[in-house]
C-alpha positions in Angstrom: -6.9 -62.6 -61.2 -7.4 -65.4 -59.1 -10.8 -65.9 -57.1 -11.8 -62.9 -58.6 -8.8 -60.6 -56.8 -7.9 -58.2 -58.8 -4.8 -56.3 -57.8 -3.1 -53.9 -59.8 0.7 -53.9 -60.8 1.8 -50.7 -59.5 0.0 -52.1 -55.9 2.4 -54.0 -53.3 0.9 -57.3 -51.6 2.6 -59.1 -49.1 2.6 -62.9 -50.4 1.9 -63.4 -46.3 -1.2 -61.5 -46.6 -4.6 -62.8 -47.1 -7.6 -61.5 -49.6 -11.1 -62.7 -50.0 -12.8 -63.2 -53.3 -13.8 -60.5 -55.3 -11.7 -57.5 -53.4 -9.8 -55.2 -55.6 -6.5 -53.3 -54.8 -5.7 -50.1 -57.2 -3.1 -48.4 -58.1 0.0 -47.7 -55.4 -1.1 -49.6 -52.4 0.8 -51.5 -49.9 -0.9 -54.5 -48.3 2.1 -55.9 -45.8 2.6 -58.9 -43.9 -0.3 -60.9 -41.7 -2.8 -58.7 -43.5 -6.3 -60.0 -43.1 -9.0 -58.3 -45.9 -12.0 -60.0 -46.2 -14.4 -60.5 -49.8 -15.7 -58.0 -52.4 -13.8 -54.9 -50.5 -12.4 -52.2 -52.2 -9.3 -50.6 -51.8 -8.2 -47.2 -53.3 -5.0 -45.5 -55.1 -2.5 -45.5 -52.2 -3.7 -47.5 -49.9 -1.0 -48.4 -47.3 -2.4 -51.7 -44.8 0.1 -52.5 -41.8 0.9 -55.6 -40.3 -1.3 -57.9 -39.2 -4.7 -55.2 -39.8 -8.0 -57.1 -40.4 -10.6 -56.0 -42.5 -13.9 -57.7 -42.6 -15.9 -58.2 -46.0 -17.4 -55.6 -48.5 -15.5 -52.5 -46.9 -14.9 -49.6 -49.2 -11.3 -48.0 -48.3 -11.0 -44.6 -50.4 -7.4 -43.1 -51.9 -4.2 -43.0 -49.6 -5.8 -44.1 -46.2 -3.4 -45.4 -43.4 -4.3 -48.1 -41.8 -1.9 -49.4 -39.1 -0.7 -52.3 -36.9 -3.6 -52.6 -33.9 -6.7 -51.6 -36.3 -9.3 -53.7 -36.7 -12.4 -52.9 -39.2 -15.6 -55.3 -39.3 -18.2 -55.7 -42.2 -19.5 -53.3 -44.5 -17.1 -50.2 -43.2 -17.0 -47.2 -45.4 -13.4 -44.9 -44.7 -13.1 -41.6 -46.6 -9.8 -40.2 -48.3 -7.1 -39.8 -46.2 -8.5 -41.4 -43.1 -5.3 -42.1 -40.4 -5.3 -44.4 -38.1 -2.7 -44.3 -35.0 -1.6 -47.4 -33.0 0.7 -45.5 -30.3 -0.4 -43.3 -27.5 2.8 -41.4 -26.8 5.0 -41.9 -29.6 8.7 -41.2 -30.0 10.9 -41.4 -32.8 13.8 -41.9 -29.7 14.4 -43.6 -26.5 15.1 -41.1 -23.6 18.9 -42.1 -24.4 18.6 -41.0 -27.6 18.5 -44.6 -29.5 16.2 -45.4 -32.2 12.9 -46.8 -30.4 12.1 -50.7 -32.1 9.0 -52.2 -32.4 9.8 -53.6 -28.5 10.2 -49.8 -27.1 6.7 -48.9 -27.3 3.1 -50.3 -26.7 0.3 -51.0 -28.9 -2.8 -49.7 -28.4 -5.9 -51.2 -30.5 -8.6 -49.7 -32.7 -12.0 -51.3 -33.2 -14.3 -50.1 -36.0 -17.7 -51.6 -36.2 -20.2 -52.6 -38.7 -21.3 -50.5 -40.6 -19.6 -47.6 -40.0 -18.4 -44.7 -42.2 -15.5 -42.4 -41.7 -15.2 -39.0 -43.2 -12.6 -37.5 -45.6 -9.6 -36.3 -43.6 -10.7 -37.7 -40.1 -8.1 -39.3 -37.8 -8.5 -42.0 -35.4 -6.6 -42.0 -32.1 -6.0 -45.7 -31.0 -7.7 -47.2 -28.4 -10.9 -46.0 -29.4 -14.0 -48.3 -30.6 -16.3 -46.8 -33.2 -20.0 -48.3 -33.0 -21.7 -50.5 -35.5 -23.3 -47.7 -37.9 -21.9 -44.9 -36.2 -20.9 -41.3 -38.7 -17.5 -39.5 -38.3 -18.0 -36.5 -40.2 -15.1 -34.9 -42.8 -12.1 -33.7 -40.7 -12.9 -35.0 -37.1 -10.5 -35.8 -34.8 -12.0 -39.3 -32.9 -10.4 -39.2 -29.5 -13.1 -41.0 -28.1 -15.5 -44.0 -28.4 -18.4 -43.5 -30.3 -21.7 -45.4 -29.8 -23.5 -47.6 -32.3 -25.1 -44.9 -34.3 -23.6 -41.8 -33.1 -23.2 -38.8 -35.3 -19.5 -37.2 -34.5 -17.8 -34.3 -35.9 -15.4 -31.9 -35.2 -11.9 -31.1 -33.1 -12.0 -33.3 -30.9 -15.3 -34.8 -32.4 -18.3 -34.3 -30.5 -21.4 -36.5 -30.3 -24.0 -34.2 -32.2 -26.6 -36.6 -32.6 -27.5 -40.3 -34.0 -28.2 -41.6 -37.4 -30.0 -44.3 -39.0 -28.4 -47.3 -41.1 -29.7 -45.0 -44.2 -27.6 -42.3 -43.4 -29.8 -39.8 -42.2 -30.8 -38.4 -38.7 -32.8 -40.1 -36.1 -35.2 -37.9 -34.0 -36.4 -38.3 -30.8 -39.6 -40.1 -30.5 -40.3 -42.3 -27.0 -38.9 -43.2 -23.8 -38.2 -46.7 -22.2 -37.2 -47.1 -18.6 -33.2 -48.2 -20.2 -33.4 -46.6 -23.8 -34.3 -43.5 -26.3 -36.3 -44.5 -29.0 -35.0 -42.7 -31.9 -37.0 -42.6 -35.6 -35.6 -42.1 -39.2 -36.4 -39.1 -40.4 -36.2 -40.6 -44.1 -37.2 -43.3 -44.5 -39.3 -44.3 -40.8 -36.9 -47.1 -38.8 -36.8 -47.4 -35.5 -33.9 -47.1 -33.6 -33.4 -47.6 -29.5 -30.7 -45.7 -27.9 -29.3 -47.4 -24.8 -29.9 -44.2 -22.3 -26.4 -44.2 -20.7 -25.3 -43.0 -24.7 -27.9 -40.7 -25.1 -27.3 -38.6 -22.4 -23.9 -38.3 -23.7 -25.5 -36.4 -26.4 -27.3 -34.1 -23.7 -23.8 -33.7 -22.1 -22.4 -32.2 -25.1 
């Protein structure tokens, strides 16, 4: 233990890698070169971190989640089991004459999850797609597309179905600016304003 890291011995970590204070790595996972996880975060059994992934402080990573090369998570992210993360648009195993692709052969594409955000069991995350500040993915999703800062998704391909408060729950419609929706918690009374160019994409749905 040493700034109050734990990490336990079955668990791989890069000695290239960073780790904040207070985080803890269970049982199995792989933390690799250039590595960036911030304080107090918790990562599950099986946990496999790529290359040069940042993750920001008090992020809660559940068992065997992939996160790859090109993903970047900020503060106080919650992922599910078995989130997956993709970096590569139109992967190959092969060149067109049949060689091997390397990491030159192919191009990166970059995933952004904001603050606060949560993740459902068994989603996956297309790269190239930036998932708001407090936004839900529900269990199973496939995330094709941005989400905005508290959009509820769900499904395949995920769909925005509605907004949700910090606290989890839903927000309801409750007044109209000339540039937002104002939105109120349904639990426990915050209110929320909606830019209007994301809330129509709600109506569009």
């Amino acid at each position: 233990m040493k700034d109050g890291i734990r990490v336990h011995p079955t668990a791989e970590v890069s000695d290239k890698s960073s780790i904040g204070e207070g985080t803890i790595v269970w049982h199995h996972s792989q933390i690799r070169e250039g590595a960036v996880i911030g304080k107090n975060c918790i990562l599950g059994k099986g946990v496999y971190v790529d290359v040069g992934v940042k993750i920001g402080d008090n992020v809660k990573i559940q068992n065997y989640v992939s996160i790859y090369h090109g993903v970047t998570i900020e503060d106080g992210v919650f992922i599910g089991p078995h989130v997956c993360f993709t970096n590569d648009l139109r992967p190959r195993a092969i060149n067109p004459d049949g060689t091997l692709k390397s990491p030159e052969d192919w191009a990166l594409s970059e995933t952004l999850i904001r603050y606060g955000a949560s993740l459902g069991a068994n989603s996956t995350i297309r790269c190239g797609v930036v998932i708001g500040k407090w936004a839900l993915v529900g269990a199973g999703s496939v995330v094709t597309k941005d989400v905005p800062d508290y959009g509820l998704v769900w499904g395949n391909p995920a769909r925005l179905r509605g907004f949700v408060c910090p606290c989890g729950h839903l927000l309801e419609k409750e007044g109209i600016t000339p540039e937002y929706i104002e939105l109120r918690c349904s639990q426990c009374g915050r209110l929320i304003q909606i830019p209007s160019k994301d809330f129509n994409k709600l109506e569009e749905k």
